[in-house]
C-alpha positions as CSV (number, residue, x, y, z in Angstrom):
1,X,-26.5,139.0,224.9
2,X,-30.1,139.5,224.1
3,X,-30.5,142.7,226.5
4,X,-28.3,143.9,224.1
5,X,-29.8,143.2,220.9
6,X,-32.7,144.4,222.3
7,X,-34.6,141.0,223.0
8,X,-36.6,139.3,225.0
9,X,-37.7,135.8,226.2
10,X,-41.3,136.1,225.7
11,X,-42.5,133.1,226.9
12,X,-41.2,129.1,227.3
13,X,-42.9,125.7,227.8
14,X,-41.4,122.4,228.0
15,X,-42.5,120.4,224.9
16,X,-44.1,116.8,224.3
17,X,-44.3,114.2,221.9
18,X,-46.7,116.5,220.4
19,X,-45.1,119.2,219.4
20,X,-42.2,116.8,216.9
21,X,-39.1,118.2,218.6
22,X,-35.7,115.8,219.1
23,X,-36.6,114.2,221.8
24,X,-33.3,115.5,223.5
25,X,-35.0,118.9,223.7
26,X,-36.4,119.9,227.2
27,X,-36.7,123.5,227.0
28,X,-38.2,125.7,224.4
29,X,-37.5,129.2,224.2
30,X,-39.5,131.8,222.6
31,X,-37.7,134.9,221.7
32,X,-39.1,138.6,220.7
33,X,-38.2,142.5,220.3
34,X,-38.0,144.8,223.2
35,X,-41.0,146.7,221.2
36,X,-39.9,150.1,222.3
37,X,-36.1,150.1,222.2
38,X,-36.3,148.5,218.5
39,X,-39.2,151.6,217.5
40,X,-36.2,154.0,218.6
41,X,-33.8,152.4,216.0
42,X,-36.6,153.0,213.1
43,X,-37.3,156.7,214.0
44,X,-33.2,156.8,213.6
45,X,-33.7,155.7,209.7
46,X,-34.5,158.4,207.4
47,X,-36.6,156.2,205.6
48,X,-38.5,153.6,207.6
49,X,-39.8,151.7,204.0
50,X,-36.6,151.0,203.5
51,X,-33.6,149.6,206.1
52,X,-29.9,149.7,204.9
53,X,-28.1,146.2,205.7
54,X,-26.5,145.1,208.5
55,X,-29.7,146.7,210.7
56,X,-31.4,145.2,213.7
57,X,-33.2,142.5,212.8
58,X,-30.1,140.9,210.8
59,X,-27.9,141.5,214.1
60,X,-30.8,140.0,216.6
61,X,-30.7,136.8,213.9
62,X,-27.0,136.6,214.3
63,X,-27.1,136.9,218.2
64,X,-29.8,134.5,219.0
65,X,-27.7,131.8,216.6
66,X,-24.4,132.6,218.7
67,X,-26.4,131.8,221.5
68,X,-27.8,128.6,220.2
69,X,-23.8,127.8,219.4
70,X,-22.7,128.7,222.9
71,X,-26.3,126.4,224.7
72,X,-25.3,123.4,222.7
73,X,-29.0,124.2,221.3
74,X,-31.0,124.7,218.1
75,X,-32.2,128.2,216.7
76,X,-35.3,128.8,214.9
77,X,-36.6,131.7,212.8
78,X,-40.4,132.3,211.8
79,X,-39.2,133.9,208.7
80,X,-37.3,130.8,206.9
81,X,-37.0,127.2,206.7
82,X,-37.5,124.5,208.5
83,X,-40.1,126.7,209.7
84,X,-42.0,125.7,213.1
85,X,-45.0,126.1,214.6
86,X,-44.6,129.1,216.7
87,X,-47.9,130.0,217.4
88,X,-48.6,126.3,218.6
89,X,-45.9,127.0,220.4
90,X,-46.6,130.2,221.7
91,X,-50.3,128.7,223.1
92,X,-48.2,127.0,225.3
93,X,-46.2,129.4,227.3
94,X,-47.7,130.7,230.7
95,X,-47.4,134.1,229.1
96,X,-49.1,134.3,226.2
97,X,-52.8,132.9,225.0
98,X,-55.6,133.5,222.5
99,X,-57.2,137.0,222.5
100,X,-60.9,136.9,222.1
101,X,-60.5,137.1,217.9
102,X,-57.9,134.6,218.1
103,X,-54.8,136.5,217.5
104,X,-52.1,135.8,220.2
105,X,-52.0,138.0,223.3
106,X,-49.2,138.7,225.7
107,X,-49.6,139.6,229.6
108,X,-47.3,142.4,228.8
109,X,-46.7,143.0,225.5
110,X,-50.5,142.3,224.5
111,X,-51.4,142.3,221.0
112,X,-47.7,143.8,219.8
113,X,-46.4,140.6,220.9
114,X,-44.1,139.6,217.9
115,X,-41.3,136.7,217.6
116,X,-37.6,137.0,216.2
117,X,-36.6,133.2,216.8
118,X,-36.9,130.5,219.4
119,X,-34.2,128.2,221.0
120,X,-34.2,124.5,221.6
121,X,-32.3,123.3,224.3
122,X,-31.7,120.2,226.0
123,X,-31.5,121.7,229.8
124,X,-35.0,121.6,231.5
125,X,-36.3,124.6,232.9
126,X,-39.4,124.3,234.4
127,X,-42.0,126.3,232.4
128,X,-45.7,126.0,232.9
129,X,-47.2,125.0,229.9
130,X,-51.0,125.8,230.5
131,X,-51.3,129.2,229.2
132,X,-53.1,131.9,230.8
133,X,-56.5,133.5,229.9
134,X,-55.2,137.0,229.6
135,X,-58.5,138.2,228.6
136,X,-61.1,137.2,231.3
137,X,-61.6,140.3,233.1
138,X,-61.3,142.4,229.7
139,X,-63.5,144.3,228.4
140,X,-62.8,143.4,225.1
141,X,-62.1,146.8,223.0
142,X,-60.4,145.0,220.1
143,X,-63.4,143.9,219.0
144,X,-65.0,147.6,218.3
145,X,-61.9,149.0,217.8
146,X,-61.7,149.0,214.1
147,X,-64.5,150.7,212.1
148,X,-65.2,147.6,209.1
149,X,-65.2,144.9,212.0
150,X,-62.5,143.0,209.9
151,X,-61.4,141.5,213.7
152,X,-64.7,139.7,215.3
153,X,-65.0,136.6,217.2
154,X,-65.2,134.6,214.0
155,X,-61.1,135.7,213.4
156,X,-59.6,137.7,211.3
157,X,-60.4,138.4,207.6
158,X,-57.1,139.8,206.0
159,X,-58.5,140.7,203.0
160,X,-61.8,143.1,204.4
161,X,-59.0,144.7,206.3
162,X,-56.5,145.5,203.7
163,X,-59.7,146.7,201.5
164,X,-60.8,149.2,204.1
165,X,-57.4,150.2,204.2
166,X,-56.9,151.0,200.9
167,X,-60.0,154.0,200.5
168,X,-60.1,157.3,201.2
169,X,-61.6,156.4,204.8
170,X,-59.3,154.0,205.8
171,X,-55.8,156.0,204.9
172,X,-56.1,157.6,208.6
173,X,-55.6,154.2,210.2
174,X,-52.8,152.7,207.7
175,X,-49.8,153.9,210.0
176,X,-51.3,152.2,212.8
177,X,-53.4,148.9,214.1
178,X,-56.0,150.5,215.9
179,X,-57.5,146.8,217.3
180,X,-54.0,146.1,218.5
181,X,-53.4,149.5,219.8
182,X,-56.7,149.3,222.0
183,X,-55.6,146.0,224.4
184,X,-54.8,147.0,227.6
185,X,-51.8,145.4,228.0
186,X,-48.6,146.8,225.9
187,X,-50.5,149.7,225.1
188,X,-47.6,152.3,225.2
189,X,-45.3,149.8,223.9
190,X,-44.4,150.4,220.7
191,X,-43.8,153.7,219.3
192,X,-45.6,155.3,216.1
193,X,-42.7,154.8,213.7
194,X,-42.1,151.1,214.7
195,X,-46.5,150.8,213.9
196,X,-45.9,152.2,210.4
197,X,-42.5,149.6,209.7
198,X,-45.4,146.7,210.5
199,X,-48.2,148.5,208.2
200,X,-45.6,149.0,205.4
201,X,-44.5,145.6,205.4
202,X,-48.5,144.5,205.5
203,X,-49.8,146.3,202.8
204,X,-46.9,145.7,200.3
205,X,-47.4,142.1,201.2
């Protein structure tokens, strides 16, 4: 079912006292967007600003609940309540781990990496929860990728960026993140018109 929604599991990790789950729960499953197949269903919209319901991201909701019906599990949603920690959740799957400005990083899906929901279940599958330092051998480019260094070791300062973004010098990068464009890893991912849906949504916001 999520193949054909166009989703992914992204990552797992079997969770602890720690991370105030039932304590019936044994798996934790993190679920994301096929990057490229869901930048295909944007360049089909006429206007990407704007998204005519039903579209994707209503019809991935409503499949990852179905599954949750069918697991005997919970489903979870980073977009409304009872909202849960995913990126402390995230930190914890094999797959994914802090990039050298702290946003998340993916061994695939590198910076794009981006969740539509999560599943609690009660079978365990084993998951290794020590995640992995995807960056080590890096060179780091996301660090001099953007020109007002809003993205720097200290983390990420929203506001400098949005600023920059907002002049006559910054309009040529507002379609695109050029930091999360430069990892290595999910670099030909996501498609141009799936980039501007994300820098829409974060400049109106």
């Amino acid at each position: 079912m999520l193949n054909k929604k166009n989703l992914d599991i992204v990552g797992s990790f079997n969770p602890d006292r720690s991370d105030n789950v039932c304590s019936k729960v044994r798996t934790i499953l993190l679920i994301g967007a096929k990057e490229f197949f869901f930048g295909t269903y944007l360049k089909k919209v006429a206007n990407i600003g704007i998204i005519k319901k039903p579209h994707l991201i209503d019809s991935q909701k409503k499949t990852i609940e179905e599954i949750a019906i069918k697991l005997n599990a919970s489903s979870f949603f980073p977009f409304e309540a009872p909202f849960q920690t995913f990126i402390d959740w995230a930190k914890k799957c094999s797959t994914m781990g802090s990039s050298p400005f702290r946003l998340l990083v993916h061994k695939e899906k590198g910076l794009l990496i981006s969740f539509r929901g999560a599943l609690e279940i009660n079978e365990y599958i084993e998951s290794p929860n020590n995640s992995k330092d995807i960056c080590t051998r890096c060179e780091k480019p996301c660090l001099t990728a953007y020109p007002v260094s809003a993205f720097n070791q200290d983390g990420y300062d929203v506001i400098r960026c949005k600023e920059y973004l907002d002049t006559p010098s910054g309009q040529e990068y507002s379609d695109s993140c050029l930091v999360r464009r430069s990892c290595h890893y999910g670099q030909n991912l996501r498609p141009k018109e799936h980039s501007n849906f994300h820098m829409r949504a974060f400049l109106s916001d």
